[in-house]
N, C-alpha and C positions, 0 to 999 in steps of 0.2 A: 504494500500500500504506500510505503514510505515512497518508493522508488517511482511509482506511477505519478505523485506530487511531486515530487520532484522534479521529473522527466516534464508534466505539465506547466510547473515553472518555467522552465526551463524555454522549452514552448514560445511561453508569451513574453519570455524576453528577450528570445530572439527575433518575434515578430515587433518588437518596440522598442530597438535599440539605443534611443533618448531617452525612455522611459525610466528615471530611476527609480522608481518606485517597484513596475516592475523587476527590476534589477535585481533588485536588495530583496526582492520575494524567493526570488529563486536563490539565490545566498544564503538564506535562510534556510528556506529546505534542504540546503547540501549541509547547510551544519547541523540541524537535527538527524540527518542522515549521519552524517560524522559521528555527534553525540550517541546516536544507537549503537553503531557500527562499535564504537569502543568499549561501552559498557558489556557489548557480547563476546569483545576482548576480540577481535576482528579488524586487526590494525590496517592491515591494507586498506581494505572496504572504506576504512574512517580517512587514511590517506585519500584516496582517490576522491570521495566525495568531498572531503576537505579542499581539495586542487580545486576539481569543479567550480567548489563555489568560492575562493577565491578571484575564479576572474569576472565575474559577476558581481561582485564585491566590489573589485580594484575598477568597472567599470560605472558601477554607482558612486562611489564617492571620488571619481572625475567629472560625473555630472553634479556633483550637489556636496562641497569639498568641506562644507557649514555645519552637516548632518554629524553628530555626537555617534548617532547609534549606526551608521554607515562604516565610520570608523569601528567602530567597537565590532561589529559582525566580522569585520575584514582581517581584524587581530587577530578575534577569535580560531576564525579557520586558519588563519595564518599556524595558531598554536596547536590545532588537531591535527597536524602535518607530520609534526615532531615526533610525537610517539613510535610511529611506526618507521621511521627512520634517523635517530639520531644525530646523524649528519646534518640530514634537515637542518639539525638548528640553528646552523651557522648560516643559512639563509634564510630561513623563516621565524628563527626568534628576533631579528634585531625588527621584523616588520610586525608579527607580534608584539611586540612593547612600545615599540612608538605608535601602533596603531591605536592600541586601548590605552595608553597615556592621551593622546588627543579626544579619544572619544571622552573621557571623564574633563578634560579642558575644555573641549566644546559643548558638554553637559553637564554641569557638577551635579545636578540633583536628581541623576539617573543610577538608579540603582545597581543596571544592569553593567553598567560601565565598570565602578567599584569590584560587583563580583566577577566579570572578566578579569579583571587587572589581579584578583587575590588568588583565581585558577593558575594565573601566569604566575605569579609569585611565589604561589606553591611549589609547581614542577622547575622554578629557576633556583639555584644554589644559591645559600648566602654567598659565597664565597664571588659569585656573580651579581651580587646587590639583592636578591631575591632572599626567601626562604618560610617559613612557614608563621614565622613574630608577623612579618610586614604584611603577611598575607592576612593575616587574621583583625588587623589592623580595619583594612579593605573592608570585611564581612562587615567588622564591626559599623563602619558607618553605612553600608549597605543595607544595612538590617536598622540603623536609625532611618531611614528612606523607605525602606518597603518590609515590614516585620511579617508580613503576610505569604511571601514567596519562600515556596519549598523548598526551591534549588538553593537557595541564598542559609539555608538553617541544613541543607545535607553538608553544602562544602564546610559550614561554620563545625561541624563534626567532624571530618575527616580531618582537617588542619587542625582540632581540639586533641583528636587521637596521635599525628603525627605528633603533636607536642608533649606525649604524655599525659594528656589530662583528661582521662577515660569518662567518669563519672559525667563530665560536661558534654563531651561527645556523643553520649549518650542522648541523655536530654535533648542536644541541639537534632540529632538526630531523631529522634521523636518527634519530637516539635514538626519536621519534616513531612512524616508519617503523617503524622496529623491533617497538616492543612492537603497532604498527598497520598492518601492511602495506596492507591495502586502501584506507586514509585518501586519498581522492585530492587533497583541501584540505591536502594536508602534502603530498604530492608536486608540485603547483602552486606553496607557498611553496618549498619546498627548490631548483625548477628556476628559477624567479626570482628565486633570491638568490645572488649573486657570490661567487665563493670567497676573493675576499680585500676 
């Protein structure tokens, strides 16, 4: 189903090449295709759809250079690249980070920008300016912005547990569940995480 919406994006933004809006539709589809693709641990699949919609991405925010959340889609894929080939990073993290640093510059009171920038900062090394403090930082005012979004209360778990701090991970991880019952990627981190 994923892939039929996508391919249908897909579609009508090649028929509206101007179109940023379309653009950025089909961007979008390639990155929840990404986001599935990875959580069934299917790194290629999350590559490949990640590629897709970055030039879709890179082809909306040349039409519309203003758009916060243009940027922030185009990082994001930028970063679902990475996983599945390491290398990658040396060309897709530096576009990755400046991406979703602009989109939080050209939007501060986007939630969505914050939690991209804290996924990036997770998988980036202190040792690289990143790491799992600066990341949780990120949640933290994301979640003063939107306390309502699922995704924003799984990552605030994951980065709680890489930290050692199970008990919270937990919770934040609930919390998750809650406003997302179906989310099976937050009931996978929740039953992998130690209660103390």
């Amino acid at each position: 189903a994923l892939d039929r919406l996508a391919a249908a994006a897909d579609s009508a933004a090649q028929a509206k090449p101007n179109d940023a809006n379309a653009l950025y539709a089909a961007a979008q589809a390639q990155l929840i295709r990404a986001q599935v693709a990875m959580e069934l641990r299917d790194k290629n699949a999350a590559r490949s759809a990640a590629e897709d919609g970055i030039r879709s991405a890179e082809k909306a925010v040349a039409l519309k250079p203003g758009s916060g959340e243009y940027h922030r889609i185009l990082g994001t894929l930028c970063g679902q690249v990475i996983p599945a080939n390491v290398l990658a990073g040396m060309k897709y993290g530096r576009c990755a980070l400046d991406e979703v640093n602009k989109a939080v510059e050209l939007a501060p009171n986007a939630a969505e920008g914050y939690l991209s920038r804290a996924v990036g900062n997770y998988y980036l090394p202190a040792s690289f300016g990143g790491g799992p403090e600066l990341a949780l930082k990120d949640i933290d005012k994301a979640l003063q912005l939107d306390s309502k979004d699922a995704d924003i209360w799984l990552w605030k778990g994951i980065i709680l547990r890489k930290l050692n701090r199970n008990a919270e991970a937990r919770q934040a991880l609930q919390k998750s569940l809650a406003l997302h019952p179906a989310r099976v990627w937050a009931k996978q981190q929740l039953e992998k995480t130690p209660e103390k």
